[in-house]
Each structure stands twice: as C-alpha cells, then as structure tokens.
C-alpha positions as CSV (number, residue, x, y, z in Angstrom):
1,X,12.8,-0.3,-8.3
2,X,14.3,3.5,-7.4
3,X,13.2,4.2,-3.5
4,X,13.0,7.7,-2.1
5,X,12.6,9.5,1.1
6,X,8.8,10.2,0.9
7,X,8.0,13.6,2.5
8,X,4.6,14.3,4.1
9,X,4.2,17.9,3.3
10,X,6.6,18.3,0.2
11,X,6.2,16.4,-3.5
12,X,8.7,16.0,-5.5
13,X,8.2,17.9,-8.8
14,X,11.3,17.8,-10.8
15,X,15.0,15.7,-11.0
16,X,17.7,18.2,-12.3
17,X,19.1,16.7,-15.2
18,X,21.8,19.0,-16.4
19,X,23.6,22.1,-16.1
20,X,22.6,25.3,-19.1
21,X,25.4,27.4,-20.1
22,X,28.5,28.8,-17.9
23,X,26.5,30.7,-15.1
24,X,25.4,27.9,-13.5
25,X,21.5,27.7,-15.0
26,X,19.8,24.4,-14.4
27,X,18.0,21.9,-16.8
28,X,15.5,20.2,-14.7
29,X,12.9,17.3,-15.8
30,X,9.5,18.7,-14.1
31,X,7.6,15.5,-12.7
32,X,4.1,17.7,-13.8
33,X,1.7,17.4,-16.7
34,X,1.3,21.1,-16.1
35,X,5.1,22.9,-15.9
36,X,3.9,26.2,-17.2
37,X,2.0,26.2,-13.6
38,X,5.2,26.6,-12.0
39,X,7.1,29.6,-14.0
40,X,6.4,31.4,-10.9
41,X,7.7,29.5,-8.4
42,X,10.2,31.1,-5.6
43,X,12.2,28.6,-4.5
44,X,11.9,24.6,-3.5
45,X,13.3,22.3,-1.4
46,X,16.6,20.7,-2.7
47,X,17.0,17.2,-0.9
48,X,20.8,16.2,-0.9
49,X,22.5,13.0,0.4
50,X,22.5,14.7,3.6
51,X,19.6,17.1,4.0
52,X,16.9,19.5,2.6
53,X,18.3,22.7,1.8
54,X,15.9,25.7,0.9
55,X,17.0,27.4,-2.1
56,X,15.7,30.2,-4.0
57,X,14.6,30.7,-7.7
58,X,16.0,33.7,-9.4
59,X,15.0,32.6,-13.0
60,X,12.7,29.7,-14.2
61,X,11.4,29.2,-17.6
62,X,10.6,26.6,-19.8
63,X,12.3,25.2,-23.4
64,X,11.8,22.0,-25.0
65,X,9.2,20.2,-21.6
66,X,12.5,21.2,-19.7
67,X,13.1,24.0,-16.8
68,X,15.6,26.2,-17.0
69,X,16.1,27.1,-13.4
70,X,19.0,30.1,-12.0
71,X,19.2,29.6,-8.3
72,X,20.7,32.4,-6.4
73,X,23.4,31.0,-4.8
74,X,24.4,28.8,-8.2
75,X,26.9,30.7,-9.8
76,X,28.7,28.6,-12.2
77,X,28.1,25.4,-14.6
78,X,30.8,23.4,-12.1
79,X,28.6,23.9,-9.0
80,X,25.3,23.4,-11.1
81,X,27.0,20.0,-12.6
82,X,27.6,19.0,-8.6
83,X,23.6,18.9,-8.5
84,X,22.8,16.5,-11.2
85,X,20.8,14.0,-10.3
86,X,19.4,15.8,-7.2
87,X,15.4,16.0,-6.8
88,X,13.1,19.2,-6.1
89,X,10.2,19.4,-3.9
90,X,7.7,21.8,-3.5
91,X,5.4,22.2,-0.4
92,X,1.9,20.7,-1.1
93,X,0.4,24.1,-0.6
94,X,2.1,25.3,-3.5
95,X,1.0,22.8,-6.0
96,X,-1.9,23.2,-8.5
97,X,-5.2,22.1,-7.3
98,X,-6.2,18.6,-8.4
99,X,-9.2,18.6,-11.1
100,X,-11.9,15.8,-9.7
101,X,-10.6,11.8,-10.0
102,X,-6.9,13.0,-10.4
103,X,-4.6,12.5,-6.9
104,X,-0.5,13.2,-6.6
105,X,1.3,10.3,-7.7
106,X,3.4,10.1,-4.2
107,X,0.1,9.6,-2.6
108,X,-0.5,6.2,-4.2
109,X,2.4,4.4,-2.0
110,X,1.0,2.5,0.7
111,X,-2.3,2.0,-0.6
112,X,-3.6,-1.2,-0.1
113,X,-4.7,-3.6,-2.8
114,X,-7.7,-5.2,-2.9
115,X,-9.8,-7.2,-4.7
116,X,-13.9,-6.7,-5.2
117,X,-14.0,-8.8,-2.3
118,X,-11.5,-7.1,-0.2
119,X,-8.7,-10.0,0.1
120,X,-5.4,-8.5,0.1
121,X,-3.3,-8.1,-3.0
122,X,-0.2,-6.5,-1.9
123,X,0.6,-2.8,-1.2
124,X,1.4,0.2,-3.5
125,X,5.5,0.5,-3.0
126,X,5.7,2.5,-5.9
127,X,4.7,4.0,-9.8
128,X,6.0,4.0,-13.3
129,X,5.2,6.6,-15.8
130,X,5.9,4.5,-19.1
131,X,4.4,7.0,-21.6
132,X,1.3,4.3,-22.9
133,X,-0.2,4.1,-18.9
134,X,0.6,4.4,-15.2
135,X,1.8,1.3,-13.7
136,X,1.5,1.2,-9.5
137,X,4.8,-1.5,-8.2
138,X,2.9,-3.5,-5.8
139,X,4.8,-5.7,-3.0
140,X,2.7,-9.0,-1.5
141,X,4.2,-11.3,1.1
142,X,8.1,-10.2,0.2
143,X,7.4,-10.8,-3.8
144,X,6.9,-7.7,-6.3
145,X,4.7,-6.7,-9.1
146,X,3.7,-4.7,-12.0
147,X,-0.5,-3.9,-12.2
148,X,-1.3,-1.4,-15.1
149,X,-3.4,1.4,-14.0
150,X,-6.0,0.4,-16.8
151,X,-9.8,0.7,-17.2
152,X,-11.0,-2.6,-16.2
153,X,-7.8,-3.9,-14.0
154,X,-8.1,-0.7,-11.4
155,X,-11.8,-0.6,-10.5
156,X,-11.0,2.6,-7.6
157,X,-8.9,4.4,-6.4
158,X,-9.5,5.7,-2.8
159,X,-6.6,7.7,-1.2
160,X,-8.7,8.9,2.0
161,X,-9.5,5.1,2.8
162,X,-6.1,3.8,1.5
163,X,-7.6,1.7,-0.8
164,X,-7.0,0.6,-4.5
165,X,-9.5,-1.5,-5.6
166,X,-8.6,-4.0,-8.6
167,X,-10.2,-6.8,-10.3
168,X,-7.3,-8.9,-11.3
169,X,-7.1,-10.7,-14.9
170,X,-5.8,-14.3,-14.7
171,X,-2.1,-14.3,-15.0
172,X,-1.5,-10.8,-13.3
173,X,-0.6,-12.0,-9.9
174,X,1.2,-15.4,-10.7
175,X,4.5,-13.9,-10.7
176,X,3.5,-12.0,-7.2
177,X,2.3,-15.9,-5.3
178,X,5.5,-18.1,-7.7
179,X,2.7,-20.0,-9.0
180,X,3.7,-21.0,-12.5
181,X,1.5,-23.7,-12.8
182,X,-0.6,-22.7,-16.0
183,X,2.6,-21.5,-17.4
184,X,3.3,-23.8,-20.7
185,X,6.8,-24.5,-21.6
C-alpha cells in the first residue's frame, strides 16, 4: 500500500505522468471527478523528494481525462521527463466546493472504524479508486485490510467526529484478526 506525506492545508490533485512534446509541456493524471474545474488554475504545489516547491501554471488544458500543463520555468521535454512521477497539490481553498454527503478522499485516513456498537475495527490508513467502488485500507492491531465503501457495509461516514461507521459482513475482517477458522480447505 503506496504512503504519502499527508498535507493539512494542500490535497493532492494530480500525479504527472509524462512529458507532451519538446517544450517541456506536462501530461498529468488529475486525482478529480471534475478536471475541467481546474483549467484555471495558477500554479500548485510540486512536492519533490526533498521539498515543496511553488510553481506556476502558464498553460493547462485538458485532452483525453489528461492535463496538459506548461509550467514557466519547464522549458524542455528532458527537464519535464525529470518530474515523472511527482505529485501536485492544490491549497484546500482552491478546490471546488463539496456537493452534500461527498468529503476529499485524503480526509478519510485516520478515521476510526466502528461498528453499530462502536467496538473498534481498525483505522482508515488509506483508499483505492478501483473503477467498480471506493475501497478505504484499514489497519487493526498491526494486520491490514480491504472494506468496500458499499451501501450496506459502510453505514456513515463522519469526518468532523472521525468516525466511519460499518456493519461488517461475516468473512470481512477474518483476514484483519488471522482467524481462519470457518475457512474450508
């Protein structure tokens, strides 16, 4: 499971991905159901190995659910090839505003997970976008794992009490406790 530096005031919008042409254009994977939103963006955060470095947008626009992103002081494919791999955040200020019941992704990790009753199930290390549902990576006593963000498994989700409130199916957390003991061989 992938771990990043969480930010508290920045999300992380978009992973650059590729390098467009000779003059050193970017092709960045927006992390956004909404990327038209953020043709008008000015800059973002770039977070190297090292550091966060403030860069500035001269050109964004979007082809095929990609970015194409110019930054000003990108001038050539070999220095936008150097940033492959790298991630962009934007401050929180500038995102869109949230439509009711939806919540940033990056504000998941650390919820706690409970059951109906409120015994602990683990803590939110983590999500997975696999196309078919969100999927929340969930960490209990040193063991991992996987609870699909479906209707019936996730009963609420409550980021101001750090809370995610499940109602487990039988089999979902044998793999988090070791206990295999209604597995059949």
């Amino acid at each position: 499971m992938n771990r990043h530096q969480d930010y508290e005031h920045l999300t992380w919008i978009g992973t650059i991905i590729g390098a467009h042409g000779l003059k050193g254009a970017l092709r960045v994977r927006p992390l956004t159901d909404t990327p038209e939103y953020y043709l008008n963006v000015d800059g973002f955060m770039l977070e190297t190995k090292d550091a966060l470095k403030s860069v500035e947008v001269e050109k964004i626009s979007l082809a095929s659910s990609q970015w194409r992103i110019q930054l000003s002081r990108i001038q050539n494919r070999n220095e936008a090839e150097a940033l492959i791999g790298l991630r962009l955040l934007l401050a929180d200020t500038k995102l869109k505003p949230l439509e009711k019941d939806e919540v940033f992704l990056h504000r998941l990790v650390g919820l706690r997970v409970e059951d109906r009753e409120g015994v602990n199930l683990g803590e939110v290390t983590g999500t997975l976008e696999t196309g078919a549902n969100l999927v929340y990576e969930v960490r209990l006593e040193g063991r991992e794992y996987l609870l699909p963000a479906s209707p019936g498994i996730v009963l609420d989700v409550d980021v101001e009490k750090g809370k995610l409130i499940i109602d487990p199916v039988p089999g979902l957390l044998d793999d988090a406790s070791g206990d295999q003991s209604d597995v059949a061989f």
